[in-house]
C-alpha positions in Angstrom: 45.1 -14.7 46.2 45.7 -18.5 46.9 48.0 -18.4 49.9 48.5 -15.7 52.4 50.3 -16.1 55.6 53.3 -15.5 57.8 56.4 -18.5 57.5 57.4 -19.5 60.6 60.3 -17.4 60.5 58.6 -13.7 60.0 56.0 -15.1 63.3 58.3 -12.3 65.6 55.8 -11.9 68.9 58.4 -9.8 70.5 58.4 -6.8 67.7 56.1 -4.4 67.2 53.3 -5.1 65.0 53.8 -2.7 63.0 57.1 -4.8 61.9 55.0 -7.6 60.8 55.2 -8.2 56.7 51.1 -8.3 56.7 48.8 -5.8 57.8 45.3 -6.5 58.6 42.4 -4.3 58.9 38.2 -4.8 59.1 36.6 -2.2 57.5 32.6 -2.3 58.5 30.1 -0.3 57.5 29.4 3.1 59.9 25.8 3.4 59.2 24.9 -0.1 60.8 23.7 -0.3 64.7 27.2 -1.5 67.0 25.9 -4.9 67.8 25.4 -5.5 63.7 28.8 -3.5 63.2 30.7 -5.8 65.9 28.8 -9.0 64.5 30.1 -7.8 61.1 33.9 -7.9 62.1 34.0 -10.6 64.3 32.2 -13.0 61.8 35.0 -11.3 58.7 38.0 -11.9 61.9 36.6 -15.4 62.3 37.1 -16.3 58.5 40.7 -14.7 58.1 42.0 -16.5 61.1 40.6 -19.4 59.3 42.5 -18.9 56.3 45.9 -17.4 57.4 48.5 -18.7 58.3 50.7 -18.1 61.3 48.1 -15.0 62.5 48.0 -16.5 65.9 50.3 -16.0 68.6 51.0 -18.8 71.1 48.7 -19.4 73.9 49.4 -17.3 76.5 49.2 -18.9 80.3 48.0 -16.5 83.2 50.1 -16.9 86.9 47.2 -19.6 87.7 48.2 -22.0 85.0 44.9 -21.4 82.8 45.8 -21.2 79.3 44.1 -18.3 77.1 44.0 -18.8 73.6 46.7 -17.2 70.9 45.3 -14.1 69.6 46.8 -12.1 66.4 50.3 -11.4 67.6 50.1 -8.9 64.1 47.4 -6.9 65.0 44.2 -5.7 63.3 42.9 -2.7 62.8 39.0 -1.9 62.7 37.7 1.2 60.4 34.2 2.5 59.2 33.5 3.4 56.1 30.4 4.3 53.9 28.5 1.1 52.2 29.3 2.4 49.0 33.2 3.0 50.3 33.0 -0.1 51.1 31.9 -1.8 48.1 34.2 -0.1 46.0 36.9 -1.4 48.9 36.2 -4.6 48.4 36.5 -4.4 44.2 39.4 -2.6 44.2 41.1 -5.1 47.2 39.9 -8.3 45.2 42.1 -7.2 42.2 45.2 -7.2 44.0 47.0 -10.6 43.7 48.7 -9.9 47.0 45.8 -8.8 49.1 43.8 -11.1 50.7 39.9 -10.5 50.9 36.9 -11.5 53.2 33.4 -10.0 53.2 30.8 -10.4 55.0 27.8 -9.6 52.2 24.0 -8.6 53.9 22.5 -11.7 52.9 24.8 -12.9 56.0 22.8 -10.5 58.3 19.4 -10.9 56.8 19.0 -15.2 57.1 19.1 -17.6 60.0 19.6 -20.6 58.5 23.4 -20.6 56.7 22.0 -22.9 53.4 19.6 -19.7 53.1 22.5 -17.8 53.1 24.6 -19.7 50.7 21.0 -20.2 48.7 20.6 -16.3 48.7 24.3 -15.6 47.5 24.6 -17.7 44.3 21.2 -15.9 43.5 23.3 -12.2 43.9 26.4 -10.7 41.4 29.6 -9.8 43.2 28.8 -6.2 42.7 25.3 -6.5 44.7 26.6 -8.4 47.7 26.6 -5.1 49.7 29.0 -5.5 51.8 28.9 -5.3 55.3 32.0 -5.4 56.3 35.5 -6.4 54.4 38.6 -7.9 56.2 41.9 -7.3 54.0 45.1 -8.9 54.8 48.2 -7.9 52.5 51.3 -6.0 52.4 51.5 -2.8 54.3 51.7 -0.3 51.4 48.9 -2.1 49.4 46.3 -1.7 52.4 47.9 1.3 53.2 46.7 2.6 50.1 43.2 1.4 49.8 41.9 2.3 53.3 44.1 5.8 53.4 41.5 8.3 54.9 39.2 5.8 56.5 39.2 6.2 60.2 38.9 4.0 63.1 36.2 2.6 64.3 34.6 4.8 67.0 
């Protein structure tokens, strides 16, 4: 997918999100330890925010006058899943043209340095990236569909 987003227009901060166009959800894998599964989502969150458009509501200023940073006026739902669910999430996602895909592969989780990590990726084949977590951004009945059954994150 080249461009995924929300046009101005469809930005409506005072519906529910469930009326937004887009859904979003991080799926991350259950069997990690909760600091590697919230390191997992919030590094995959990090990158979609990056790359679409219109996620981010307005900044929103407290009674003081201290501004707080827009956060996704859309929503995003967090799920577990299986590492081999989630592998098979993330090949199935990528071959949607409407569905926008982020993973965060081990390699991520296993280096320090982020040229190891880019050195240690163009040494691995999209099917052995392992997958830690996958953030997918598309139309509601497309993620619908490929995350039906996974539950939330608990």
């Amino acid at each position: 997918m080249d461009a995924v987003g929300f046009a101005p227009d469809e930005i409506r901060i005072d519906e529910p999100t469930r009326s937004a166009r887009l859904k979003w959800v991080v799926v991350v894998d259950e069997a990690l330890p909760a600091g590697r599964q919230v390191n997992a989502a919030v590094c995959v969150g990090a990158a979609t925010s990056a790359r679409v458009t219109g996620l981010l509501g307005p900044d929103a200023v407290d009674e003081d006058g201290n501004e707080h940073p827009g956060l996704p006026w859309a929503g995003c739902s967090v799920l577990s899943a299986t590492s081999d669910a989630l592998s098979l999430l993330r090949v199935k996602a990528a071959e949607l043209d409407d569905v926008f895909v982020v993973d965060m592969p081990a390699a991520a989780q296993s280096t320090r340095v982020y040229s190891e990590y880019l050195e240690e990726m163009a040494k691995v084949a999209v099917a052995d990236t392992a997958p830690l977590a996958v953030g997918l951004i598309g139309p509601r009945k497309s993620i619908d569909k490929l995350v039906k059954r996974m539950s939330l994150l608990a």
